[in-house]
C-alpha positions as CSV (number, residue, x, y, z in Angstrom):
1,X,0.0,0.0,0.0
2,X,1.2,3.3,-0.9
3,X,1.6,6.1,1.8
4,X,-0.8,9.1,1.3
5,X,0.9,12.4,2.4
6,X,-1.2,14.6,4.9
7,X,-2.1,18.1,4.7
8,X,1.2,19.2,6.8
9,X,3.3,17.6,4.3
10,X,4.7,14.4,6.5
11,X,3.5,10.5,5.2
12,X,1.1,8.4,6.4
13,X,1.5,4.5,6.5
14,X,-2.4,3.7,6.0
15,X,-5.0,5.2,3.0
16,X,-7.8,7.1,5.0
17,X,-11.1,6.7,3.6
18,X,-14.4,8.2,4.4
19,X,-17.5,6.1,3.9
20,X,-21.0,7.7,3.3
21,X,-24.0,5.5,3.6
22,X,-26.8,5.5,5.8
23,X,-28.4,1.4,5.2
24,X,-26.1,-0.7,7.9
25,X,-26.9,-3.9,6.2
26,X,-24.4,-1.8,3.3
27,X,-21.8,0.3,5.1
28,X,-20.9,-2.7,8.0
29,X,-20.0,-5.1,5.3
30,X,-18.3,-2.6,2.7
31,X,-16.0,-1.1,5.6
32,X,-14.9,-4.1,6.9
33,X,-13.9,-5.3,3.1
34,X,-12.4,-2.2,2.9
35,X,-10.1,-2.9,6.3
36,X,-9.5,-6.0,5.2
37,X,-7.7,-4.5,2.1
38,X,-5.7,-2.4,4.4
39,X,-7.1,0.9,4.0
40,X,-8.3,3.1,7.4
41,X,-12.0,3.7,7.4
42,X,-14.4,5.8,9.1
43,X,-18.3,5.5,9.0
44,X,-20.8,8.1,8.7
45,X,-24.2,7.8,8.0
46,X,-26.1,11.2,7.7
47,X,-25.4,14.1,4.6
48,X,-24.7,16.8,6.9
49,X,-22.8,15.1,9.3
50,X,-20.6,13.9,5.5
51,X,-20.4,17.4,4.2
52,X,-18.4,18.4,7.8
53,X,-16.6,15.5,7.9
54,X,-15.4,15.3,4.4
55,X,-14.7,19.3,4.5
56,X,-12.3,19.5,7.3
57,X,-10.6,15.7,7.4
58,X,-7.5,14.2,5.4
59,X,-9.1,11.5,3.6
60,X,-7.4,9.9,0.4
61,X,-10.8,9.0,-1.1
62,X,-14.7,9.5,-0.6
63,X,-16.9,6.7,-1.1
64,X,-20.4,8.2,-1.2
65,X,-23.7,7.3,-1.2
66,X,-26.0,9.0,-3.6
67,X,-29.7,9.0,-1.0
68,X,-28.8,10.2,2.1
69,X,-30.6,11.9,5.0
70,X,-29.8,15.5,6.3
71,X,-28.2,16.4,2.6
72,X,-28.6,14.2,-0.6
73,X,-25.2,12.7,-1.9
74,X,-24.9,15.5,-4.6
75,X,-24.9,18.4,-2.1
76,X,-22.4,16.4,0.0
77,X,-20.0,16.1,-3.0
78,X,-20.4,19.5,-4.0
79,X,-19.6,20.5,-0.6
80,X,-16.6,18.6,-0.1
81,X,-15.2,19.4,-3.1
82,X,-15.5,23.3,-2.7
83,X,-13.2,22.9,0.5
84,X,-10.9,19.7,-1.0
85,X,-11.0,20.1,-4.6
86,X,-8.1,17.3,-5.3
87,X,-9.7,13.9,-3.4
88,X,-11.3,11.4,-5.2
89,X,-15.3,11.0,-4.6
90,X,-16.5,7.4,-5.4
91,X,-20.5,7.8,-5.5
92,X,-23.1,4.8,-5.0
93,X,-26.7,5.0,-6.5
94,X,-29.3,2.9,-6.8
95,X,-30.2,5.1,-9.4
96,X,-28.4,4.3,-12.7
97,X,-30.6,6.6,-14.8
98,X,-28.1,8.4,-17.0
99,X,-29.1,11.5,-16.2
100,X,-28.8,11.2,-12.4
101,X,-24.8,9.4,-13.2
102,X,-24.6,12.5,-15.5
103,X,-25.4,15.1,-12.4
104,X,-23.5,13.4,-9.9
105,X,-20.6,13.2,-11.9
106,X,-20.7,16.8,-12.7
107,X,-21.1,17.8,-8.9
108,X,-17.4,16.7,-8.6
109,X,-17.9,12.7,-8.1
110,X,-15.2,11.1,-10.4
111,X,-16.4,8.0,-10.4
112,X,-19.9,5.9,-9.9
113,X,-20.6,2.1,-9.2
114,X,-24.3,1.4,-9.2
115,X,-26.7,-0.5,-6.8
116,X,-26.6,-3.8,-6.1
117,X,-23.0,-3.8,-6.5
118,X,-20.4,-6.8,-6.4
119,X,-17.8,-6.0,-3.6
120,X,-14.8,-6.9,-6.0
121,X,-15.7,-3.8,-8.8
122,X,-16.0,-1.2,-5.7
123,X,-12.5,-2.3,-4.7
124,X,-11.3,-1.9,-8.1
125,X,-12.5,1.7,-8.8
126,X,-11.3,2.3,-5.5
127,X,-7.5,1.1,-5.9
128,X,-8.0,3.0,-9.6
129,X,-9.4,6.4,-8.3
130,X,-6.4,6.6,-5.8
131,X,-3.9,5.1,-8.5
132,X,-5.1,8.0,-10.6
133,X,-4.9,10.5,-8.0
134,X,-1.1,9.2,-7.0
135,X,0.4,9.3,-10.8
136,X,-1.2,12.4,-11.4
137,X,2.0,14.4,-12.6
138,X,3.6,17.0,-10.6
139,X,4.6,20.2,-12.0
140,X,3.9,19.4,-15.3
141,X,2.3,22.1,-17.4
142,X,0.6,22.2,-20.9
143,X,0.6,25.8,-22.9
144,X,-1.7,25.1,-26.5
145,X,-3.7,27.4,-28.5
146,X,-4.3,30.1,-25.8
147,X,-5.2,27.4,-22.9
148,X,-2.9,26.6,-20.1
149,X,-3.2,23.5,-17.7
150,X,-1.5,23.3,-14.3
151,X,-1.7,19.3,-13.2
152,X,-0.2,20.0,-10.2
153,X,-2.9,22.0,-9.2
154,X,-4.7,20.9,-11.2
155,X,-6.1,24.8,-12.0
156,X,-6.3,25.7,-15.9
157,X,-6.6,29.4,-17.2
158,X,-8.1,30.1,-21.2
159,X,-6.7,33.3,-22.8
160,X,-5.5,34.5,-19.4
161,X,-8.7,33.5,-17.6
162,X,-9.0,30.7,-14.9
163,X,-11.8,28.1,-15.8
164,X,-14.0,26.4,-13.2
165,X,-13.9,23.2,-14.0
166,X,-15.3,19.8,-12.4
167,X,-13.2,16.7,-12.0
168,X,-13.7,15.1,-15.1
169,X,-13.9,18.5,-17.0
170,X,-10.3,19.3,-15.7
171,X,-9.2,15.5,-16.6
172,X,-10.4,15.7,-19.9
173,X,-8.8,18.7,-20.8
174,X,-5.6,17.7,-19.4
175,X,-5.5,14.9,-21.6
176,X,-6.4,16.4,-24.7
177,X,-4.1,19.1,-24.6
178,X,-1.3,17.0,-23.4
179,X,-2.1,15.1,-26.9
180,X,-2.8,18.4,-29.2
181,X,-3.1,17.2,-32.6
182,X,-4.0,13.6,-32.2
183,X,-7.3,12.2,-32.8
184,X,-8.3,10.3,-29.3
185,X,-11.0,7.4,-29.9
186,X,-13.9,7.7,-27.3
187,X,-12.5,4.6,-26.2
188,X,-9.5,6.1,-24.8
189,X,-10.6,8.7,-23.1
190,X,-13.3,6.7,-21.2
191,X,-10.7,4.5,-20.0
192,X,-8.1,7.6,-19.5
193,X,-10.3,10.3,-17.5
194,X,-13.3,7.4,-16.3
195,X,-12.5,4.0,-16.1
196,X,-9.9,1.3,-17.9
197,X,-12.8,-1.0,-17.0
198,X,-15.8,1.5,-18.0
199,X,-18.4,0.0,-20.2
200,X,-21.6,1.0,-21.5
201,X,-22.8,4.5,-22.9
202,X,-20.4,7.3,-24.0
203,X,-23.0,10.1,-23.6
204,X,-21.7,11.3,-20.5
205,X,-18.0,12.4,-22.6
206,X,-20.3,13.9,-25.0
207,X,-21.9,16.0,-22.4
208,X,-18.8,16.8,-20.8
209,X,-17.5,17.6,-23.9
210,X,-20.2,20.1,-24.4
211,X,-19.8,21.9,-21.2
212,X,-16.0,22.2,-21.6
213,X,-16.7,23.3,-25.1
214,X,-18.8,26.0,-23.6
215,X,-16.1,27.1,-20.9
216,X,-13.3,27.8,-23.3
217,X,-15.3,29.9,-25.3
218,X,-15.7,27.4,-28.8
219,X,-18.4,27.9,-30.9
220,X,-20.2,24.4,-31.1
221,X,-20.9,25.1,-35.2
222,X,-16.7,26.0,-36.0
223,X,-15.1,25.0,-32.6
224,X,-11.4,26.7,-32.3
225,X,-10.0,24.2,-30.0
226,X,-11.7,21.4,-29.5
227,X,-13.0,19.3,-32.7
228,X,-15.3,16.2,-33.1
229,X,-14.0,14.0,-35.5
230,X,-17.1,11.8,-36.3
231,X,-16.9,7.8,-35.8
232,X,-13.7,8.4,-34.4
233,X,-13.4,10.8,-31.2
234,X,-12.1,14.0,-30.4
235,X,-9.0,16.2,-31.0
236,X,-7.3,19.4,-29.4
237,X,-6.0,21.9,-31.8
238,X,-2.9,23.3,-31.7
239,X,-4.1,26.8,-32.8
């Protein structure tokens, strides 16, 4: 197990997670899989009692539950990823609508796993998400056709002007600028900025596509920086 640094810069032997959800027949047996991988775990069971929690502690990862009392799961992750903006939120829902996957994902969650779940794929996205979050590159920053990405702060500034950006949004952009001028399948970037094990629908990149289209400023009918390249993917310009 890797260590996971704390906020005052000194390592920490054991990952820290912080589990959200409020049925006991789900959280008691999820947290003591968990523990059993290694990984330090603390329980909470109510959305505003989450929001606090997840605001002020040092977890490595949030796994979340999407219905909660006191807050609903969305509010919770938005929450904790104003005051955190850098640790991983793993949501549950029994609700695998895409639109409600599509919300939660654009409240900050980086990741989903839906109801009834097998134990074995939560642990997966859950060694993945904090993979991802512990390769993420330091320092390294990417200058292309008026667009500037940070990954070390992950922070990323069009023309001069910092961008909010979600998550994924901020993933997605660091990964097709880092590539300007390749064509990236949809393929790839599912498994690049989602999952190397996602399956399913690819609506939700089109949709975040769309948004970050709209936050740099591209005009969907001629975009300037970021092009669709039909049957195929998508592709940064270089300017």
């Amino acid at each position: 197990m890797a260590d996971a640094t704390s906020t005052d810069g000194t390592l920490r032997d054991v990952v820290s997670l912080l589990l959200v959800e409020d049925d006991a027949a789900i959280a008691e047996p999820l947290a003591q899989a968990l523990r059993r991988e290694g990984y330090e775990v603390e329980a909470v069971a109510d959305g505003a009692v989450a929001a606090r929690v997840g605001a002020e502690g040092e977890h490595d990862l949030v796994v979340l539950d999407l219905g909660l009392p006191g807050l609903d799961g969305i509010e919770v992750c938005r929450r904790i990823r104003a005051a955190r903006p850098h640790v991983p939120v793993l949501m549950l829902t029994a609700r695998t609508e895409e639109v409600d996957t599509i919300v939660g994902l654009d409240a900050g969650a980086d990741d989903y796993v839906a109801k009834p779940m097998r134990v074995g794929e939560l642990l997966a996205r859950v060694r993945a998400l904090l993979r991802r979050a512990a390769d993420t590159p330091a320092g390294e920053v990417i200058e292309v056709n008026g667009v500037r990405v940070d990954r070390a702060s992950r922070r990323a500034w069009v023309d001069g002007r910092e961008l909010e950006l979600g998550p994924k949004e901020f993933d997605l952009l660091a990964l097709l600028s880092a590539e300007a001028g390749r064509v990236l399948t949809r393929e790839d970037i599912m498994s690049a900025v989602w999952d190397e094990n996602w399956f399913g629908s690819t609506k939700t990149l089109d949709m975040h596509v769309s948004w970050l289209r709209r936050k740099l400023g591209d005009d969907a009918a001629d975009p300037r920086r970021l092009s669709t390249v039909r049957g195929v993917g998508f592709r940064f310009e270089r300017g």
